[in-house]
C-alpha positions, -999 to +999 in steps of 0.1 A: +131-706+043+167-715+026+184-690+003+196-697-034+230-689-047+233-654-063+243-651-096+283-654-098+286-617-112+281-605-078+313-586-068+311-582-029+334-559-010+346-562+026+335-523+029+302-533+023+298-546+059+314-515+075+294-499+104+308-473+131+305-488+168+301-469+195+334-478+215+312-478+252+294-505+233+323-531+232+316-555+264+349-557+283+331-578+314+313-611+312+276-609+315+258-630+340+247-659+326+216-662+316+207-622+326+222-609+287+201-592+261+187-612+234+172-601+203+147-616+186+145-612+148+117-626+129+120-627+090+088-610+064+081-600+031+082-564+048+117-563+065+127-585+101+104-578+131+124-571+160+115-577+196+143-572+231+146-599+257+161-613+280+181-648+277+165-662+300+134-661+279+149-681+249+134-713+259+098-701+257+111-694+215+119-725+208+089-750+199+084-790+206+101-808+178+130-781+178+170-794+176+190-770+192+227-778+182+259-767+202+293-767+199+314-785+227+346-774+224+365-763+251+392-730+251+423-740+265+448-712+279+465-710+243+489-680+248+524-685+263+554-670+271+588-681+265+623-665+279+639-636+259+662-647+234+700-631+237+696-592+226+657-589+231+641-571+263+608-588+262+595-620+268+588-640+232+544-642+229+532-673+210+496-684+206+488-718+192+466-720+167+462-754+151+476-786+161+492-806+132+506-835+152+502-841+192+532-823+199+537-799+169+516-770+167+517-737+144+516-708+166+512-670+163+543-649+176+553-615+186+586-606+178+587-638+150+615-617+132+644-626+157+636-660+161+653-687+137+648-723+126+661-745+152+661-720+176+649-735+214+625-719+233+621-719+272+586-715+282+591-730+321+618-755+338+598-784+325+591-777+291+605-760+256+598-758+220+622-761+188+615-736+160+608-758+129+593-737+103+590-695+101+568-675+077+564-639+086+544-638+116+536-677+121+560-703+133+557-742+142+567-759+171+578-792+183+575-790+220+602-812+241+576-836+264+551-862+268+514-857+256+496-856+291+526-839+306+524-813+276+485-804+281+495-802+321+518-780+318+500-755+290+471-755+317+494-743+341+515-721+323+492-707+296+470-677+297+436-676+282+439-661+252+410-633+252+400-615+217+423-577+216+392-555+222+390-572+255+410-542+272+432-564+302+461-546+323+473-581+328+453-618+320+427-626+350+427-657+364+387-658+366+386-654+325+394-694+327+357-696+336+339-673+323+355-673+291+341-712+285+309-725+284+293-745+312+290-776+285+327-774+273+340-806+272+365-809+239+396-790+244+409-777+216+398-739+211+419-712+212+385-689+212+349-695+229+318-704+211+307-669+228+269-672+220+272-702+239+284-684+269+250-672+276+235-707+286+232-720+325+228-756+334+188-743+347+179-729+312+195-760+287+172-780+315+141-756+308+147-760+267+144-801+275+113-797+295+097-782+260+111-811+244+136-799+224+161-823+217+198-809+222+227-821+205+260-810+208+288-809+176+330-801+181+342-772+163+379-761+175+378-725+172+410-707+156+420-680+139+400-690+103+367-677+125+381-644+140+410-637+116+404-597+097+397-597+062+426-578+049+412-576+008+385-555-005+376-580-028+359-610-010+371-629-037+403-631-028+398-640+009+408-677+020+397-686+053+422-709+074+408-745+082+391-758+112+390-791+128+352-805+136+336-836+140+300-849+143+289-883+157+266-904+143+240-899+167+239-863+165+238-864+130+210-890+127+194-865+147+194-837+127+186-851+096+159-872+113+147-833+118+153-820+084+133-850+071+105-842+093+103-808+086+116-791+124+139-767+128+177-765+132+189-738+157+223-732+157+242-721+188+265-695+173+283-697+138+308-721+144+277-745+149+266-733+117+293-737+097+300-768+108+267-782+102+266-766+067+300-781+060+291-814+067+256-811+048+281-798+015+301-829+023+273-853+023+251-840-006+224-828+019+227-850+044+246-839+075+277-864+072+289-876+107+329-879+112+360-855+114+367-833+089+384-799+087+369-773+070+372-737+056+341-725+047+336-688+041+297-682+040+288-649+020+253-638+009+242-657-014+251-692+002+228-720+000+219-732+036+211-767+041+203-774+078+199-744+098+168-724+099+175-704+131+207-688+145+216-677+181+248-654+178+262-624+192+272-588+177+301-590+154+329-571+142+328-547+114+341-560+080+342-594+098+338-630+085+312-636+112+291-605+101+291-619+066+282-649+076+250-632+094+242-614+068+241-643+043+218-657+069+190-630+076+200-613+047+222-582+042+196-551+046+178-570+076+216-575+091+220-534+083+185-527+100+192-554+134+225-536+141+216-502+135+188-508+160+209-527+183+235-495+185+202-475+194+191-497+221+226-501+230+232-536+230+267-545+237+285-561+211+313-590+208+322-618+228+314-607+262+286-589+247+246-598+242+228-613+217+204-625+188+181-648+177+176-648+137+155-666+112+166-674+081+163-652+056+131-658+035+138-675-002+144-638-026+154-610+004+183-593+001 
């Protein structure tokens, strides 16, 4: 079932996971839950065996004795506005993108070049932010108020910060909703676990009626998952670290599973990659407790826990498509997508989805 480590001469290139999209085939509207595609990909000596769904059906793939694992976290409305600074014509754009202490955050911003160290920012009458640090396009932030009144105010102020191929004349109020996942519950993310977005309350009740034990995991999504690759040479890529945590139950769980031989499904990467960061960091074991990770999974990586994945379409060249691809292996990857563009499956966050096997021990 699990993959070995390739042999350390393998050079792999971001090209190598190129593939033309169809731009129709970008999902710009949520889907219903529940009502997406889904994708079912079965691994073989001969190649994957595909069959199309519906969501709705996922609970009839999943056996007794299964652990499906998702990730809680909940997107909060991480893009904000401050006041023009003297001289520009725009409104300043920042995006938070990792907390370092409860009231200094590093932040994406557009235009970073005008702004200095020390300058003040005014993002409403009741709360502002002192430049601290600058580097090119990044900044941090100390904001000017108390904790709870901070998070009240980003909730009211802030705009939910939607992925660019998302085409929005202006932000929607109803992406709040739809845009989260109906078990968020740890706010933190400035991006949805999106193959989680698919689930209603109705089907995690029909996956517990076929006893499959659910657990859930944090992962605070931030820019190390959807940030571009910007080298050829994989190499040379360094992902940026996420936060996650896993509680004791939930990880006597799954390796209460892995000793008994039942599978792991993972609801979307970030589940993954938590769960396969926490397995590196307890020798095997899944290791419960907080932790921050930057794992970048290429073919060739070793998985530990998780013999099924449920995911969407991903970007071309993307960390997330390499991350598949190490999964269900590279040519399989190549064969799913090309047949998804066919059947025209819509792709990305919004988009539909797939359930993979692992990739069987040798497949490339």
């Amino acid at each position: 079932m699990y993959c070995r480590q390739l042999p350390v001469a393998v050079i792999l290139k971001r090209t190598d996971f190129y593939f033309e999209l169809p731009s129709e085939l970008i999902a710009q509207e949520p889907r219903p839950r529940g009502g997406s595609r889904m994708m079912t990909v079965a691994s073989g000596p001969d190649g994957p065996s595909i069959s199309h769904r519906r969501f709705d059906e996922l609970p009839a793939q999943l056996d007794s004795g299964d652990i499906l694992v998702l990730n809680d976290t909940r997107v909060f409305p991480a893009r904000l506005y401050a006041a023009p600074k003297k001289g520009m014509t725009r409104k300043i754009e920042l995006l938070l993108t990792r907390q370092r202490e409860p009231l200094v955050w590093e932040a994406w911003c557009k235009p970073a070049r005008r702004l200095r160290v020390g300058d003040e920012l005014a993002l409403s009458t009741s709360l502002s932010a002192t430049v601290l640090e600058k580097d090119e396009g990044t900044i941090v932030l100390r904001f000017d108020a108390r904790g709870d009144d901070f998070w009240e105010e980003v909730e009211s102020i802030g705009v939910t910060p939607l992925p660019p191929y998302i085409a929005r004349p202006s932000p929607r109020a109803a992406d709040r909703g739809s845009y989260q996942t109906v078990y968020a519950e740890r706010r933190g993310a400035i991006a949805a676990p999106t193959a989680g977005l698919h689930f209603t309350d109705g089907i995690l009740n029909r996956i517990r009626e076929r006893e499959v034990e659910i657990v859930r995991l944090t992962l605070h999504v931030g820019i190390g998952t959807f940030e571009p690759v910007k080298v050829d040479d994989l190499a040379e890529h360094r992902m940026h670290a996420e936060w996650y945590e896993i509680g004791a139950d939930a990880a006597g769980a799954i390796n209460a599973a892995l000793r008994n031989g039942r599978r792991v499904v993972a609801v979307g990467t970030t589940t993954l990659r938590a769960l396969e960061s926490a397995a590196m960091a307890g020798g095997g074991n899944v290791a419960a407790g907080a932790r921050e990770t930057s794992i970048f999974i290429l073919p060739g990586f070793e998985f530990r826990v998780v013999s099924r994945l449920l995911t969407n379409f991903h970007l071309p060249e993307s960390t997330l498509l390499m991350l598949v691809s190490a999964f269900a292996g590279t040519d399989a990857i190549r064969a799913v997508y090309a047949e998804a563009i066919r059947e025209k499956y819509l792709f990305y966050s919004y988009g539909d989805c797939m359930l993979l096997d692992g990739r069987p021990v040798g497949a490339s």
